[in-house]
MIKOLMAR-153493 format. One record per residue (C-alpha): residue in one letter; x negated, y negated, z negated. Coordinates in steps of 0.25 Angstrom, whole numbers, plus 2048, in hexadecimal, padded with zeros to 3 digits. Last residue first. Example, Ala and Ser with C-alpha at 12.3 -4.5 7.8 and 13.67 -1.06 7.14 Angstrom:
<nodes>
S7C98047E3A7CF8127E1
</nodes>
This chain:
<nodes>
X7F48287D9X7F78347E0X8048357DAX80A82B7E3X81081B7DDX8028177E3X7FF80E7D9X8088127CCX80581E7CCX80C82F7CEX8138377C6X81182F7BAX8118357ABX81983E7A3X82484A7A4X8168537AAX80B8517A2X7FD8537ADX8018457B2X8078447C0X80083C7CBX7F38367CCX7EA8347BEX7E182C7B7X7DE82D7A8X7DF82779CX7D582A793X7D5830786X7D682D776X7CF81E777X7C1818775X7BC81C781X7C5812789X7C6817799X7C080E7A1X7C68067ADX7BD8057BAX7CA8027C4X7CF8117C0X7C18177C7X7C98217CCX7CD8167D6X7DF8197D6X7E08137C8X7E88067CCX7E17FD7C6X7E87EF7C7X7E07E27C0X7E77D57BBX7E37C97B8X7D67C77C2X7CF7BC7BCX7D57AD7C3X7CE7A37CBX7D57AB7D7X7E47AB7D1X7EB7B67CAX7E27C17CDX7E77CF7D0X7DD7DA7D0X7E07E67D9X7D97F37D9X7D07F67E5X7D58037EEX7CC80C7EEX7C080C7F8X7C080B807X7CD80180DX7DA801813X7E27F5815X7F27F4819X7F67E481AX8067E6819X8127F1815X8217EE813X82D7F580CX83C7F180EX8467F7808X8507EB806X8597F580FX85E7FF807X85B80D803X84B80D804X84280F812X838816811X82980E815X81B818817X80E813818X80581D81FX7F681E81BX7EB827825X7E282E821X7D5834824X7C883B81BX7D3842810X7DE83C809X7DB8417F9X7CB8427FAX7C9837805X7D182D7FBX7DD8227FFX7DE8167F2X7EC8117F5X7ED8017F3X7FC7FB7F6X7FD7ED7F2X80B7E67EFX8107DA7F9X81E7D67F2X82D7D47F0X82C7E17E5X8297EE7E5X8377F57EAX8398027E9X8308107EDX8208107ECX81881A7F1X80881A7F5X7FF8277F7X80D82E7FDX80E83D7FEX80B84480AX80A83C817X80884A820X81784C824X81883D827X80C83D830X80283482EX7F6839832X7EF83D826X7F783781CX7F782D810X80482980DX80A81B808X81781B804X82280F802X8308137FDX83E80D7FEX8407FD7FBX8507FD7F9X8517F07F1X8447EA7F6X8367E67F7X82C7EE7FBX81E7E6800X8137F0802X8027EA804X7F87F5808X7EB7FA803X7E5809805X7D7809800X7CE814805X7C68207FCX7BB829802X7B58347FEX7B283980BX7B582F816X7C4829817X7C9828824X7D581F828X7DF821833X7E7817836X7F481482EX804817830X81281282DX81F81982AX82B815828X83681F821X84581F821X848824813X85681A810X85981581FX85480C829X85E808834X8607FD82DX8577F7822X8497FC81BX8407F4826X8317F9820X8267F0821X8197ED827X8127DE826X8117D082EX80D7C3829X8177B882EX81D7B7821X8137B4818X80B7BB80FX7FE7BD81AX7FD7CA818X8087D080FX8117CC816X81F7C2814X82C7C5811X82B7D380BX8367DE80CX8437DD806X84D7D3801X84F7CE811X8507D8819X84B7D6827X83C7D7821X8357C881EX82A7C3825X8217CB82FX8257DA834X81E7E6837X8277F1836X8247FE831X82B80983AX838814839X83B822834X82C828832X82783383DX822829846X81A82183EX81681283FX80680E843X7FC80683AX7EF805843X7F17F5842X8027F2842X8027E4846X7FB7D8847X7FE7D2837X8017E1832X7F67DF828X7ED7EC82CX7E37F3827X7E480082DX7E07FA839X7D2802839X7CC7FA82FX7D27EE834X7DE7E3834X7DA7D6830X7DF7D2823X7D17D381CX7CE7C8828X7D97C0825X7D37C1817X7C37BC81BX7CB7B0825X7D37AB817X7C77AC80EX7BF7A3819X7C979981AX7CA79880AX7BA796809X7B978C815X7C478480EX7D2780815
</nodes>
């Protein structure tokens, strides 16, 4: 193997490593500071390969992408239930005046009965202070890893938090829902650019309008008015999103 390609592969094991307080954490030694809930209705499993039932759940990691990489999930067959609840909790984090850190994780939910996956942001974690969700999506998404990123402000959530992934089981058995390779860092969250092949010009480039900034697009001065960005409901009632596309919450 080349010099270049073995010293790229020791610089992202070492971005896999699991620091910055063990929030980061890829699930490949265990659980880092992530800790279950008590007042939820069951616990996030860590598992590696493919779930008990076969046409739901991921088959391989996000990690490593293979089968021997290990990752969370939510086990949505017998005894569990339509609503059960599982609930899984972060470390503190303080955020300094003014501050802005990124949220990123990986989600897998594939199947038939998939329920719903929140993602709150709370003081302390309890289930009567988690509030609305920050990050919602009901259904499946699709037999695939899909990147989570939620931008988390001083001004909205205060100087400490703490992030709870929440997992409710849907009404059927192929409802299983998985979690891998949490991160946090300062700053917005970066947009993503998709490039076909490394040779290759970026193709395609995701803003997902949450930096006020909107990813440095400029409104056209030779038109009527501008468009204009916006969380939750428009001012017409009968017309408009309740809530984006990103976050699925109206605080997008």
């Amino acid at each position: 193997m080349a010099l270049s390609k073995v010293v790229f592969l020791i610089g992202l094991l070492s971005c896999l490593t699991e620091i910055n307080g063990q929030f980061d954490c890829t699930f490949e030694n265990g659980f880092c500071s992530w800790q279950q809930l008590r007042d939820d209705v069951f616990d996030w499993t860590r598992l590696r390969g493919p779930s008990t039932t076969g046409t739901t759940g991921p088959s391989v990691d996000h990690t490593l992408g293979t089968s021997s990489g290990y990752y969370l999930y939510i086990e949505a067959s017998s005894p569990r239930v339509l609503g059960d609840t599982a609930r899984i909790l972060g470390p503190s984090v303080t955020l300094n005046q003014g501050g802005v850190k990124c949220v990123r994780f990986w989600h897998h939910s594939y199947g038939s009965n998939i329920g719903t996956f929140n993602m709150y942001v709370s003081s302390d974690g309890a289930k009567a202070n988690l509030g609305s969700p920050v990050f919602t999506f009901t259904g499946t998404q699709g037999d695939n890893w899909i990147l989570g990123q939620v931008d988390i402000d001083e001004a909205t959530y205060g100087g400490q938090f703490k992030v709870v992934f929440e997992g409710v089981v849907g009404n059927g058995i192929n409802g299983d829902i998985a979690l891998d390779d949490f991160q946090i860092f300062s700053g917005l969250c970066p947009q993503i650019v998709v490039t076909p092949a490394p040779s290759d010009s970026p193709s395609f480039a995701q803003c997902d309008f949450e930096d006020p900034q909107i990813c440095n697009f400029v409104q056209d001065t030779t038109d009527d008015f501008d468009w204009t960005r916006a969380s939750g409901g428009t001012d017409s009632s009968g017309t408009g999103p309740t809530y984006d596309h990103t976050y699925g919450t109206s605080k997008g």
